[in-house]
N, C-alpha and C positions, 0 to 999 in steps of 0.2 A: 326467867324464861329458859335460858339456857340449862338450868336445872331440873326445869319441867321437862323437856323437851328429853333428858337423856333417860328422867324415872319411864318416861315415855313409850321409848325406844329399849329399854331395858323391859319394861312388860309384855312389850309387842315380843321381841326376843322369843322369850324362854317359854310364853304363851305357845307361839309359834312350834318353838321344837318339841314341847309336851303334846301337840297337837299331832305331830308328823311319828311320834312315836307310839300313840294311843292309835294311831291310824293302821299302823306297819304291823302292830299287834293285834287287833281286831280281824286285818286282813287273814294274817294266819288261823286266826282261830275261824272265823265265821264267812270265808270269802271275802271279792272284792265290793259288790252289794251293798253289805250293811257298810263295809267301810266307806264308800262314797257318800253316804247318810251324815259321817261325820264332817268329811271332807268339802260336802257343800253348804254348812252351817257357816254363815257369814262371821267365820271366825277372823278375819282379817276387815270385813267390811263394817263388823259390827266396833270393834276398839279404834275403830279408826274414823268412825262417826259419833260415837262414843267420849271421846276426846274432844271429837271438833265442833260439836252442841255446846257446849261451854266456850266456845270463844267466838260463833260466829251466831247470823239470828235465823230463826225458823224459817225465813224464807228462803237463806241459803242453804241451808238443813236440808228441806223439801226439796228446791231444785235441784243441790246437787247428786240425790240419792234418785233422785227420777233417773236422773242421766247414768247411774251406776247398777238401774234396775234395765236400761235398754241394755246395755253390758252385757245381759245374761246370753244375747242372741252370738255376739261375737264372741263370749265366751266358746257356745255351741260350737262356734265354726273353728277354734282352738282346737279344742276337743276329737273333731273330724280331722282335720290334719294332722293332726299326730297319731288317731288309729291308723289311716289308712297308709300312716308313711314308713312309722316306726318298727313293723314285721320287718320288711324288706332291706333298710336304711341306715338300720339303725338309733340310737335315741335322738342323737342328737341334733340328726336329721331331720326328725319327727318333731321335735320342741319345733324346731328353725321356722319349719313348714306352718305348722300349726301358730307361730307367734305371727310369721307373715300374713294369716289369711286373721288372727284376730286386729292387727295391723288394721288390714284394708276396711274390714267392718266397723272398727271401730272410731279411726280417725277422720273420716265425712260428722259424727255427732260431734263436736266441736264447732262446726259452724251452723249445727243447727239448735232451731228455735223449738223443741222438745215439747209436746204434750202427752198427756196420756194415751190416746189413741195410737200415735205416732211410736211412739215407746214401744209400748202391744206389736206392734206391726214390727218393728226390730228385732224383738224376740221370734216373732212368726218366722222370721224370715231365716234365722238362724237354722229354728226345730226343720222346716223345708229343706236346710242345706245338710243336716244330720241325716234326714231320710233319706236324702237322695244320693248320701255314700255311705251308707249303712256296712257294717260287716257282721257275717257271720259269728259272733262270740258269746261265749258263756261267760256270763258278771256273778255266776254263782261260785264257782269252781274254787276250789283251794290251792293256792299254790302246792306244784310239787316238792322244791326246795324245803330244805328243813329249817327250823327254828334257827332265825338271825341272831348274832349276839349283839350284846348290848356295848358294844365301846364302838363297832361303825355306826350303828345304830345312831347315837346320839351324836356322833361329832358328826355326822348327814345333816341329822336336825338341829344341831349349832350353826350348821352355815345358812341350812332355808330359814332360821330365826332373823338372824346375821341381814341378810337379803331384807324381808317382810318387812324387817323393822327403819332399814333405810330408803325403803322406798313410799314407805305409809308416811312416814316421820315430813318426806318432802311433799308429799301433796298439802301439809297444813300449809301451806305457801303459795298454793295455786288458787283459781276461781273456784266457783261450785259445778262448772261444767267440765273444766279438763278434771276436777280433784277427784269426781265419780267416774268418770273414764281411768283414769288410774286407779282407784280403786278396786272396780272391777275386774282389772287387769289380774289373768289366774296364777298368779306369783307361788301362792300355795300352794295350787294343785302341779305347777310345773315341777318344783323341788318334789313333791311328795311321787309324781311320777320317776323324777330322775332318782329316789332312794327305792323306790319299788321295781323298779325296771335291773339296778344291780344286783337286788335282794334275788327277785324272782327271775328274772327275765319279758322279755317285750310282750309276752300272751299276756301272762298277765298284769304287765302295764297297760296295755291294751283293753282287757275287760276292766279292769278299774276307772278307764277314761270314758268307758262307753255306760258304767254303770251310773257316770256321775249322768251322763246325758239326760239319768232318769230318775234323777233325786235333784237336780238344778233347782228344781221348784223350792224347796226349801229356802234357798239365797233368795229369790222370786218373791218370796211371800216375804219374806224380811223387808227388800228394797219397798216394796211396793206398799207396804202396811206402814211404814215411816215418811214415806212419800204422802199418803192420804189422811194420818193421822196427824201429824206435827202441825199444820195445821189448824186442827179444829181441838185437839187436848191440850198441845205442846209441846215440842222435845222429850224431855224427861219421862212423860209417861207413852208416849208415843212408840219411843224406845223401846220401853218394857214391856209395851202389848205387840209390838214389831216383831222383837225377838222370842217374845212366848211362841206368839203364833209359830214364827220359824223353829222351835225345837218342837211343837207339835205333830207339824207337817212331818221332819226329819226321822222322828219317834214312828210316825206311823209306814213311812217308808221303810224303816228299819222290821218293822212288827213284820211288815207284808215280806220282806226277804228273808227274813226267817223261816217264816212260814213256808214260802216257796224249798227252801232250801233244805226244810225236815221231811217236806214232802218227798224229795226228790230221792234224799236218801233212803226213807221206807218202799222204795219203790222195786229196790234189788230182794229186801226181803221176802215182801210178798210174793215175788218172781217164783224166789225160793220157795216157799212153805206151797204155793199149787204145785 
């Protein structure tokens, strides 16, 4: 057990920092957009239910991924506190702010008795608290800072590994209702904000948190496609059609910010050539 548990934590690891530096990279080249496409891929929610289908039965599978798909709403309101704090505040302000109000949203689901509809409604309630402190930001934009090198780079994404991997490793020890509330819990995107906020600075940690607000859906369709299929296929395959779906989704949010993002720049030329 004990030696499962550290090959474990050692793949959650180095998953993790390959992941924060695939991230940090993409941002540079193609904006923060396409990079939140990867950074909302249940790459943390996916190895860590992944692992836990194997030791526990479909029913807690189901439940507890229901509970880890309402998550997406308190994620959102994560997300809004840290745009709206971190211009001003600073980061770390911004994380504090944004951890407390994913806090408040999210620890009442623990005492409750979770359905679909109910679920739906937790996320609503979220996307309603993103609108209603919305900012002004461009999630296309490239950083102005130049090409990071590669030794902060990775020892950043050794500690967010570092982190992921101790805190996924303990939810195998909890229910299926707090284990999807921690899961949920945006550990990823907080490291990968606090390595992009030193890289670039708070704008664009900023459009990178507001871009995720619109690629979420990705993590969404994962939760939810494992929640309604485990079920009726089983784990194993339930999984496989969960996480398809979700790099589908993710793919095509990527397509569409490209898209956006070629246009925008042909748009000086043509200026030029009338």
């Amino acid at each position: 057990m004990t030696a499962s548990l550290l090959a474990e934590g050692l793949v959650r690891l180095f998953a993790t920092a390959v992941l924060i530096v695939v991230v940090a990279r993409v941002a540079e080249r193609a904006g923060p957009f396409v990079a939140s496409t990867i950074l909302t891929l249940p790459l943390f929610a996916g190895p860590s239910y992944f692992f836990l289908m194997f030791e526990v039965s479909a029913q807690f599978l189901a439940t507890s991924v229901l509970y880890a798909f309402a998550g997406t709403g308190p994620v959102l309101a994560f997300t809004a506190g840290v745009v709206n704090v971190i211009h001003r505040f600073g980061l770390l302000a911004g994380l504090a702010t944004g951890a407390v109000l994913w806090l408040l949203a999210a620890f009442p689901l623990q005492w409750m008795v979770l359905d679909l509809p109910l679920a739906l409604g937790w996320c609503a309630a979220g996307v309603a608290l993103v609108f209603a402190f919305r900012r002004p930001v461009d999630v296309h934009a490239k950083p102005m800072a130049g090409r990071s090198g590669w030794r902060p780079l990775v020892l950043r994404s050794l500690v967010a590994g570092v982190a992921v991997a101790a805190v996924s490793i303990m939810a195998t020890f909890l229910g299926p209702e707090v284990t999807g509330i921690v899961v949920s819990f945006p550990l990823t995107l907080s490291v990968s904000t606090w390595l992009v906020y030193k890289q670039y600075g708070p704008h664009f940690a900023a459009a990178m948190l507001t871009a995720t607000q619109r690629t979420l859906p990705s993590y969404a369709v994962f939760c939810l496609g494992l929640h309604l299929l485990t079920p009726q296929i089983g784990a194993s395959l339930g999984f496989m059609c969960a996480l398809a779906a979700s790099a589908v989704s993710a793919g095509l949010l990527a397509w569409f910010g490209l898209h956006v993002a070629r246009t925008r720049n042909q748009q000086p030329t043509q200026t030029q050539v009338e």
